[in-house]
LUMVEXMAR-240540 format. One record per residue (C-alpha): x, y, z; residue number from 1. Coordinates in Angstrom, 3 decimals. Last residue first. Example, Ala and Ser with C-alpha at 12.3 -4.5 7.8 and 13.67 -1.06 7.14 Angstrom:
@u->13.670 | v->-1.060 | w->7.140 | k->2
@u->12.300 | v->-4.500 | w->7.800 | k->1
//
This chain:
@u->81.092 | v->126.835 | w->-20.584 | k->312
@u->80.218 | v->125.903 | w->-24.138 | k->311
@u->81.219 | v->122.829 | w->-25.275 | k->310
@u->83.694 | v->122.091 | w->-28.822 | k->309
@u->82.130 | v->119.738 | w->-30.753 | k->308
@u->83.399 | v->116.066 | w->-32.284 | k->307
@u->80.931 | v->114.533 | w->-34.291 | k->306
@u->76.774 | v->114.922 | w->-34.464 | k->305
@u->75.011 | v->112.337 | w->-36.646 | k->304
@u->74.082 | v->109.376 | w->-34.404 | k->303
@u->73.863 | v->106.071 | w->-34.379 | k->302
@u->72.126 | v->105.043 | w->-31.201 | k->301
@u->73.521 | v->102.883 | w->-27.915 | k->300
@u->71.923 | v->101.142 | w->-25.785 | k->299
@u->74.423 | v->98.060 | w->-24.696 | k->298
@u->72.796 | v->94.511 | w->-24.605 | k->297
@u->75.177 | v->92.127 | w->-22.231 | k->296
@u->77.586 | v->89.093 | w->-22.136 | k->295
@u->79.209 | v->87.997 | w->-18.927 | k->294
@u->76.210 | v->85.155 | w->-18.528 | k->293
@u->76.689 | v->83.697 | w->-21.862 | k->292
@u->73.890 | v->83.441 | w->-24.649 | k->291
@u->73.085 | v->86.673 | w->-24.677 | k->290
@u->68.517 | v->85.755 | w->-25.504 | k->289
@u->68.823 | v->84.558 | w->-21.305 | k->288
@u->69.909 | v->87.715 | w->-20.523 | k->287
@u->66.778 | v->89.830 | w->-21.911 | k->286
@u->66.905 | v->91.285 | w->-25.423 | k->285
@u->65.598 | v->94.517 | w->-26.401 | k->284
@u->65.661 | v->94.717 | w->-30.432 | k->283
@u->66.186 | v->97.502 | w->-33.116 | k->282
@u->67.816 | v->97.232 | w->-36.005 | k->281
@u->71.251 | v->96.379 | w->-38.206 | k->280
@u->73.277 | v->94.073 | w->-35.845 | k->279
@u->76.428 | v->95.346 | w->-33.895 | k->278
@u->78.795 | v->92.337 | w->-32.188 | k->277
@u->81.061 | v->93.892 | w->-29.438 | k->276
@u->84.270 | v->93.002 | w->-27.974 | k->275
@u->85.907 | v->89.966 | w->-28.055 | k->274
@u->88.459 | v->87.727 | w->-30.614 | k->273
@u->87.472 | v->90.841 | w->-33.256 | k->272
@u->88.937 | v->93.610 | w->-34.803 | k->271
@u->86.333 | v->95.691 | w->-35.235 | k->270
@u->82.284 | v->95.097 | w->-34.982 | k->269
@u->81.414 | v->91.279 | w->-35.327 | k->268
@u->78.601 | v->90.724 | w->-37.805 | k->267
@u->74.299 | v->90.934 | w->-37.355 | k->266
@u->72.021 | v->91.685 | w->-40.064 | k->265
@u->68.431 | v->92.706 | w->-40.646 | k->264
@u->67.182 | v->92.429 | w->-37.397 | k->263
@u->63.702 | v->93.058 | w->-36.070 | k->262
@u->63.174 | v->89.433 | w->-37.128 | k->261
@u->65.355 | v->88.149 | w->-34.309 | k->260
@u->67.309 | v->84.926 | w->-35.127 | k->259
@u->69.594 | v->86.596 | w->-36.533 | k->258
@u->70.954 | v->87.998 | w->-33.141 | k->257
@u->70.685 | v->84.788 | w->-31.615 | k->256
@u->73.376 | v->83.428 | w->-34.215 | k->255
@u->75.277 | v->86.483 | w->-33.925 | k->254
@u->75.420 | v->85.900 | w->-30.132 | k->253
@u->76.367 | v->82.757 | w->-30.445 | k->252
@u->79.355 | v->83.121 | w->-32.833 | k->251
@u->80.181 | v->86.048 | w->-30.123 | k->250
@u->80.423 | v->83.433 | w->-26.997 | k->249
@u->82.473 | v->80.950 | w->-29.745 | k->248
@u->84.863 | v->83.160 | w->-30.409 | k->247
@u->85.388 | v->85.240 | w->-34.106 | k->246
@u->88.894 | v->86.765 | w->-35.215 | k->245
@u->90.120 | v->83.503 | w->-36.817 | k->244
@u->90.512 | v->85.780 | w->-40.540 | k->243
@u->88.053 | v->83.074 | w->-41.871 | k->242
@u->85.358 | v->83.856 | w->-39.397 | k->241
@u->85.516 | v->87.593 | w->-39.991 | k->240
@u->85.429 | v->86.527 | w->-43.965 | k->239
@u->81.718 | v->84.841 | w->-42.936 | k->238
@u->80.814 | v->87.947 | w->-41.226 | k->237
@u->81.073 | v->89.855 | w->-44.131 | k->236
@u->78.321 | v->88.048 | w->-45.830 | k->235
@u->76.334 | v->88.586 | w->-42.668 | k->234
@u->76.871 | v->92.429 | w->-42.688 | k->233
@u->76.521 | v->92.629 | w->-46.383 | k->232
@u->73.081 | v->91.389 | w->-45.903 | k->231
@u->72.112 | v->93.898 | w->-43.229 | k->230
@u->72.843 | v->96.581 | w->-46.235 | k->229
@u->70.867 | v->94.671 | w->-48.597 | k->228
@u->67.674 | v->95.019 | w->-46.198 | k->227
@u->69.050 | v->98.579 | w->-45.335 | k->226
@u->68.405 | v->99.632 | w->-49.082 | k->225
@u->68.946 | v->103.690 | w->-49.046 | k->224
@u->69.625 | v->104.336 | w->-51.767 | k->223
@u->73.284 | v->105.406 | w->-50.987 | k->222
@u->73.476 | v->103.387 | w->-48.084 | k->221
@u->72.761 | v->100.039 | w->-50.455 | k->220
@u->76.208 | v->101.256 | w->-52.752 | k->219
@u->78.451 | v->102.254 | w->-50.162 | k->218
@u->77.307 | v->99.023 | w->-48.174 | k->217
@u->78.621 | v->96.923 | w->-51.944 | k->216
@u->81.748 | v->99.145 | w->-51.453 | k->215
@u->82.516 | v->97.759 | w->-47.612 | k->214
@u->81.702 | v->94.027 | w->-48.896 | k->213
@u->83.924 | v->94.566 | w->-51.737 | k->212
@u->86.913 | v->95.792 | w->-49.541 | k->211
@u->86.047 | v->92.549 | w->-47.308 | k->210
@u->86.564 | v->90.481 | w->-50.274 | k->209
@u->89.394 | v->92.149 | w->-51.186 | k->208
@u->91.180 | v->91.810 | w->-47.843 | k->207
@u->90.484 | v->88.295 | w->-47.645 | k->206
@u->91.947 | v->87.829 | w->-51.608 | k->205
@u->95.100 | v->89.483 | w->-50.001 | k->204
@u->95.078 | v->87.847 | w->-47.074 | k->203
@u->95.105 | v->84.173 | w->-49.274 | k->202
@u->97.794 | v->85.350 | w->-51.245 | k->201
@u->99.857 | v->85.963 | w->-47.825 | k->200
@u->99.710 | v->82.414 | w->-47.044 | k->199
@u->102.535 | v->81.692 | w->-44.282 | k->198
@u->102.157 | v->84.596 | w->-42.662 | k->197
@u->98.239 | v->84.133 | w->-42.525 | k->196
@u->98.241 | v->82.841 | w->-38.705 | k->195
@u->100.591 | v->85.571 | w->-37.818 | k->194
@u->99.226 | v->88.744 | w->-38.968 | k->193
@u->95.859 | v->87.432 | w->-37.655 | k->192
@u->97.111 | v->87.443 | w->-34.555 | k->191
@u->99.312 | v->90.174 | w->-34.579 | k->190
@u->96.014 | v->92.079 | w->-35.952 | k->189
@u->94.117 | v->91.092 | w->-32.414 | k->188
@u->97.103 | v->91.415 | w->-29.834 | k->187
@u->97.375 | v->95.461 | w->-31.553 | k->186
@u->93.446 | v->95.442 | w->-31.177 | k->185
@u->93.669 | v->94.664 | w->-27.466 | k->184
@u->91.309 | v->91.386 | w->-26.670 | k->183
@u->87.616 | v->92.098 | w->-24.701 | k->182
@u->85.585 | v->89.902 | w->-23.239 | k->181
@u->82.248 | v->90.562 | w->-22.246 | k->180
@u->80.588 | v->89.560 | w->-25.357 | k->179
@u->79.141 | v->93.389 | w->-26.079 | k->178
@u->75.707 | v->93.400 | w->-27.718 | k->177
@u->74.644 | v->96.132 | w->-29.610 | k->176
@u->71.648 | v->96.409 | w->-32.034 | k->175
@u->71.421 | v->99.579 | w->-34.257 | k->174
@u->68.633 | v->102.049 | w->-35.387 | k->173
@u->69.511 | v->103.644 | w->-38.868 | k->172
@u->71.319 | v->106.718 | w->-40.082 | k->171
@u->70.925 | v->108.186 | w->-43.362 | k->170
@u->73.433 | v->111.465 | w->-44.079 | k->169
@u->76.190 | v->110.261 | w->-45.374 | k->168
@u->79.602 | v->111.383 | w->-43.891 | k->167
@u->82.716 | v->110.889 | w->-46.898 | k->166
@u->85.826 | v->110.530 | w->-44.933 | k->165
@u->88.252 | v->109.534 | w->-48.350 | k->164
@u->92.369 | v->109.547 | w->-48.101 | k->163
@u->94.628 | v->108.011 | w->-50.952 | k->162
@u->95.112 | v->107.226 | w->-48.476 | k->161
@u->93.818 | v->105.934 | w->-45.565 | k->160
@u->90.347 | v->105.345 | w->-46.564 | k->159
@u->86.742 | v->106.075 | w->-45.103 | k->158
@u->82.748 | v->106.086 | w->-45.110 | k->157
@u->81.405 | v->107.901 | w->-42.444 | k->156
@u->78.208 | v->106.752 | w->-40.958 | k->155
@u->77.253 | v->110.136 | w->-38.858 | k->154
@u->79.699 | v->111.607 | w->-36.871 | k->153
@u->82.095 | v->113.578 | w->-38.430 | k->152
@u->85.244 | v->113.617 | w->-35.810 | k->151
@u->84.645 | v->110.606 | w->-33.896 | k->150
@u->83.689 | v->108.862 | w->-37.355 | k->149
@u->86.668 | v->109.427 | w->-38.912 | k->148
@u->88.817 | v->108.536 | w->-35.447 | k->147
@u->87.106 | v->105.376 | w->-35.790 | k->146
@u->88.491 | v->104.773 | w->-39.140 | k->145
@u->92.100 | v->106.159 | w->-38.383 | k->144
@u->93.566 | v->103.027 | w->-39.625 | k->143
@u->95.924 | v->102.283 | w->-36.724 | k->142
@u->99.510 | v->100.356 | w->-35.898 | k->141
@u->101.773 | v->100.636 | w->-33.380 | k->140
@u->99.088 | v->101.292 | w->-30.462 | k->139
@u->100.533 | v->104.654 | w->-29.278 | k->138
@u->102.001 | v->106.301 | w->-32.005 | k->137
@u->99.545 | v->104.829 | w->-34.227 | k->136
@u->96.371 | v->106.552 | w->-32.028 | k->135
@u->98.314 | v->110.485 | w->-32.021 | k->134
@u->98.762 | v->109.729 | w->-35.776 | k->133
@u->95.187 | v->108.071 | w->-36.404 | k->132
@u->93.661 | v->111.774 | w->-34.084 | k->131
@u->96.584 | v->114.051 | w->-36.297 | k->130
@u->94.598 | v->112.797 | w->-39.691 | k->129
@u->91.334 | v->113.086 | w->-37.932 | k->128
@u->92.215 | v->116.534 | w->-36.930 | k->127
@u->93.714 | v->117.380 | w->-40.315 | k->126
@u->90.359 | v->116.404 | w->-42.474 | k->125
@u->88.196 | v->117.790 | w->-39.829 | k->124
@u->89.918 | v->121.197 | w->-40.365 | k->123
@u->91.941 | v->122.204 | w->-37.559 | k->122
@u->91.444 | v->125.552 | w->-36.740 | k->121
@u->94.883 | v->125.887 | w->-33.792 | k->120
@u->93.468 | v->128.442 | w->-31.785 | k->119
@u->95.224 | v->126.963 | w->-29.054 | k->118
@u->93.151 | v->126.212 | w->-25.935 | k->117
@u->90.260 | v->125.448 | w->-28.626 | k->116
@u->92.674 | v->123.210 | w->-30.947 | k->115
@u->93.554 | v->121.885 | w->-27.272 | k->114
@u->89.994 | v->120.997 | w->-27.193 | k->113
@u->89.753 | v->119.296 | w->-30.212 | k->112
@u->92.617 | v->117.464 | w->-29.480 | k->111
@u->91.714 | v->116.029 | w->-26.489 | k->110
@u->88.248 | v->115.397 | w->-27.981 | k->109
@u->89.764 | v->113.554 | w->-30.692 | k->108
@u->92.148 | v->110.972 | w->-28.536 | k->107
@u->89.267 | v->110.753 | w->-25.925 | k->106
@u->86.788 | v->109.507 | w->-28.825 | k->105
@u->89.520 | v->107.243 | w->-30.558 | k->104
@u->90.645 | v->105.642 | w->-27.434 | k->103
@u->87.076 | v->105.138 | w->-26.578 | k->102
@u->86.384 | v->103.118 | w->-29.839 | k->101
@u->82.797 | v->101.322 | w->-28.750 | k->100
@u->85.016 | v->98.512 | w->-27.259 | k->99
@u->83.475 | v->97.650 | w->-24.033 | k->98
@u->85.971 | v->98.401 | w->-21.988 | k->97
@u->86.312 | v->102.062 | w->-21.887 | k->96
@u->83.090 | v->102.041 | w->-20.129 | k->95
@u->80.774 | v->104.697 | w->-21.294 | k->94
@u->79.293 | v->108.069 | w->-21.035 | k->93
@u->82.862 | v->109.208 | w->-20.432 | k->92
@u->84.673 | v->112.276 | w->-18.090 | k->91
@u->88.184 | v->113.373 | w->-18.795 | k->90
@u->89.063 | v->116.560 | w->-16.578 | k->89
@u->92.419 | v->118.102 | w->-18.097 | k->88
@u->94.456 | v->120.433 | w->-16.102 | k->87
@u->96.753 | v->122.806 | w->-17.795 | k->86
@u->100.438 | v->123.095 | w->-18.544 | k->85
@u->101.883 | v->126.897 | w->-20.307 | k->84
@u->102.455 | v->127.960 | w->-23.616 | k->83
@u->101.417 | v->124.871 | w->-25.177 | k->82
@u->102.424 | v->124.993 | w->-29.134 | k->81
@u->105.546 | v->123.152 | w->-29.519 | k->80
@u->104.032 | v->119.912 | w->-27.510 | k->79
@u->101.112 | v->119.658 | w->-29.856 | k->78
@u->101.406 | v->116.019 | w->-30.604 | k->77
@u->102.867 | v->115.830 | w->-27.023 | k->76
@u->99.413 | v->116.921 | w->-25.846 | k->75
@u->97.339 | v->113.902 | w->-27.809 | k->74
@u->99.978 | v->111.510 | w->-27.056 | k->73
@u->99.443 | v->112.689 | w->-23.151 | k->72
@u->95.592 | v->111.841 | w->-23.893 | k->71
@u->95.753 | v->108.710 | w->-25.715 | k->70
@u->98.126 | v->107.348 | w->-22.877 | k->69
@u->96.471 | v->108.359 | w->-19.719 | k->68
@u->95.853 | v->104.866 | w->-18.258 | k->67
@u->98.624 | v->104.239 | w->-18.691 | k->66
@u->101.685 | v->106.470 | w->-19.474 | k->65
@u->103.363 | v->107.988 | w->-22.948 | k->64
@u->105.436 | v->110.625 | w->-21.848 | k->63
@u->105.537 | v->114.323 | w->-21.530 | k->62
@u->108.435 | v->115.341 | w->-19.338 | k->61
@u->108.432 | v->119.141 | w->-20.395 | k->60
@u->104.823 | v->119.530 | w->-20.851 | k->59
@u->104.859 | v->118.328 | w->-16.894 | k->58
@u->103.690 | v->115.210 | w->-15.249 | k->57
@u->100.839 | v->114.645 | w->-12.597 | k->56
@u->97.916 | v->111.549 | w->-13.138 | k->55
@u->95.356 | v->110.834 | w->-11.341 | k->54
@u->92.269 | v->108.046 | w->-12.047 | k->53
@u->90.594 | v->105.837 | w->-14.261 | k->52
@u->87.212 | v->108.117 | w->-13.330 | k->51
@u->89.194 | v->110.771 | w->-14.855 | k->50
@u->91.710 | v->113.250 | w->-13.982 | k->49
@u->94.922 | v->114.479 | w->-15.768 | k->48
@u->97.240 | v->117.242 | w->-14.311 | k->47
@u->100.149 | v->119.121 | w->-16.778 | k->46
@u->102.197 | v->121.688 | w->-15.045 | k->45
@u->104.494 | v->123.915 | w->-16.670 | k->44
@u->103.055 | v->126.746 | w->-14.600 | k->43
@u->100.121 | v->129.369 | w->-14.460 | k->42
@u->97.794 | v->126.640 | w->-15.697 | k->41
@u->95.412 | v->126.438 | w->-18.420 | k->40
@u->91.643 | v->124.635 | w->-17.553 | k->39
@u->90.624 | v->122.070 | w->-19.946 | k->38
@u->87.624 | v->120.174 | w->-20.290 | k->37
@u->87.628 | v->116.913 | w->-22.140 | k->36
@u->83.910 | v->114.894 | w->-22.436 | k->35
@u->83.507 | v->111.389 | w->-23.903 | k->34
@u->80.673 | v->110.087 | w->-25.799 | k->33
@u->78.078 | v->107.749 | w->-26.135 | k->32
@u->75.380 | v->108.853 | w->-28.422 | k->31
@u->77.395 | v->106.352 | w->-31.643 | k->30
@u->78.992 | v->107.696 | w->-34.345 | k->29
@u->78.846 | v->105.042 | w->-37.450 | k->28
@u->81.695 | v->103.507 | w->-39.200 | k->27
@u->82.280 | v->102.243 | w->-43.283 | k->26
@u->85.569 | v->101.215 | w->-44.335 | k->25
@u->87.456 | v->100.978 | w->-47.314 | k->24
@u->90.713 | v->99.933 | w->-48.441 | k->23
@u->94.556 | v->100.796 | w->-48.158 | k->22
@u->95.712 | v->97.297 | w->-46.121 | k->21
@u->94.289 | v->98.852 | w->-42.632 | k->20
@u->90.733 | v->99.101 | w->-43.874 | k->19
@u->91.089 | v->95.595 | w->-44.933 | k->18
@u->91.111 | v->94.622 | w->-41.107 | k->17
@u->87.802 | v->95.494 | w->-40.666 | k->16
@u->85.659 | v->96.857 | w->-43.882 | k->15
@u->81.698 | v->97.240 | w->-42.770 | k->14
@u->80.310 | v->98.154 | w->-39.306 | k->13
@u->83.162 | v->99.700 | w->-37.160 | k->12
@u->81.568 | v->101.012 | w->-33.907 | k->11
@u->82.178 | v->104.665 | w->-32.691 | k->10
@u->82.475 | v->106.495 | w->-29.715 | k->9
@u->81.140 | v->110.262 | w->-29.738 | k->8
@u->83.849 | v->113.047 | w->-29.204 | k->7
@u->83.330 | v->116.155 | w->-26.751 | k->6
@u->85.027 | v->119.617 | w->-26.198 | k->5
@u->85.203 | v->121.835 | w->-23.461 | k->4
@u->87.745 | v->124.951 | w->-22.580 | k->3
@u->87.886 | v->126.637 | w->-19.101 | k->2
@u->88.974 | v->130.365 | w->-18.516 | k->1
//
């Protein structure tokens, strides 16, 4: 009997950083996503294969292992439950490079479909709750914001705790450009950890003023008003800049980005020093418009459909 469940990636639009200091967030589901099926095994067996390659342990000797990390946390989180091993097949829409939160979409469509295996019924509360677990135990450190939107799709609007993953129901089209460089998120925050160590009141106001930026997108989504909505994104932008999380090759980009009346807003999606840059709209741009050669446009939608178990 085979199992299947997917997870869209994600992008982070309002409420980085401050997300992870008790405050809001708001992230969209993107139509990329990432596809677990699961076959049980007679034996104690556990096989992984993906495009990033092979990998042979057993439940007993479950350990954390690259590139496979997100996925063997994902099975040692429900270690006491596997009868037996089983053979995973991971296969992505999307580069895991790019930053569009594929740790977060494999993490949740492991566990989705060991919930399958298992007959675990996970709400969506408790699987994006055990998703931020699985993703903290690996990183170090996570909000569980991209996991939110993995699970619900949609834009999701979010908080640790006391914990909120509210889904609204507007989407809108989206502008991606990734800078084609990408930095770890756990090398990101130390940075930024660092260079404010010395002026934690400072931080603190960042982290409201980011908070306020996430709860003034709360307020134009709920209309909706997409015109304020891109302006949140550039006022936002500014307190990227502050934190140091911004490059030159994406402080380009944004610049071109605005440039293009299609576009109501443009800002650095997560936690910054690489990755991707997400404006508010639709444009095609050709190489030259990227500003640096390594940079490129990825299509990608919002979209409203979460994790979801396949049918085989």
């Amino acid at each position: 009997m085979l199992f299947k469940a997917s997870a869209p990636g994600s992008l982070m639009l309002l409420g980085e950083y401050a997300v992870l200091h008790g405050q809001h967030a708001l992230v969209c589901a993107i139509d990329k996503r990432i596809y677990v099926t699961l076959t049980p095994r007679a034996d104690q067996q556990i096989i992984l294969d993906s495009a990033l390659g092979h990998y042979e342990t057993t439940v007993a000797n479950l350990q954390s292992v690259s590139p496979f990390q997100f996925v063997l946390a994902a099975l040692n989180a429900v270690k006491k439950s596997l009868p037996q091993g089983c053979h995973l097949t991971i296969e992505s829409e999307f580069s895991a490079t790019v930053g569009l939160a594929s740790s977060a979409a494999v993490t949740a469509a492991t566990l989705a479909v060991l919930s399958q295996w298992l007959q675990l019924s996970l709400s969506k509360a408790e699987l994006i709750k055990l998703a931020r677990a699985v993703i903290c135990e690996v990183q170090g450190t996570a909000s569980g914001a991209d996991a939110a939107a993995c699970v619900m799709g949609g834009i999701v609007l979010y908080r640790m705790e006391p914990f909120i993953a509210e889904k609204f129901c507007h989407l809108h089209p989206i502008t991606v450009v990734y800078s084609g460089h990408k930095t770890p998120t756990p090398i990101a925050i130390k940075q930024v950890t660092e260079k404010f160590a010395n002026s934690p009141a400072q931080f603190v106001n960042l982290m409201k003023a980011i908070n306020e930026c996430t709860l003034q997108g709360v307020a134009a989504l709920r209309q909706p008003d997409w015109q304020k909505f891109g302006d949140v994104m550039n006022t936002q932008q500014e307190f990227m800049e502050a934190l140091g999380v911004n490059t030159i090759i994406m402080n380009n980009i944004i610049k071109q980005l605005r440039q293009q009346p299609a576009l109501l807003g443009a800002k650095i999606s997560g936690s910054g020093l690489g990755d991707c840059v997400v404006a508010l709209g639709e444009c095609s741009l050709n190489q030259a418009m990227l500003v640096a050669p390594e940079a490129r446009q990825i299509k990608v939608n919002m979209t409203s459909e979460g994790v979801r178990c396949e049918k085989i």
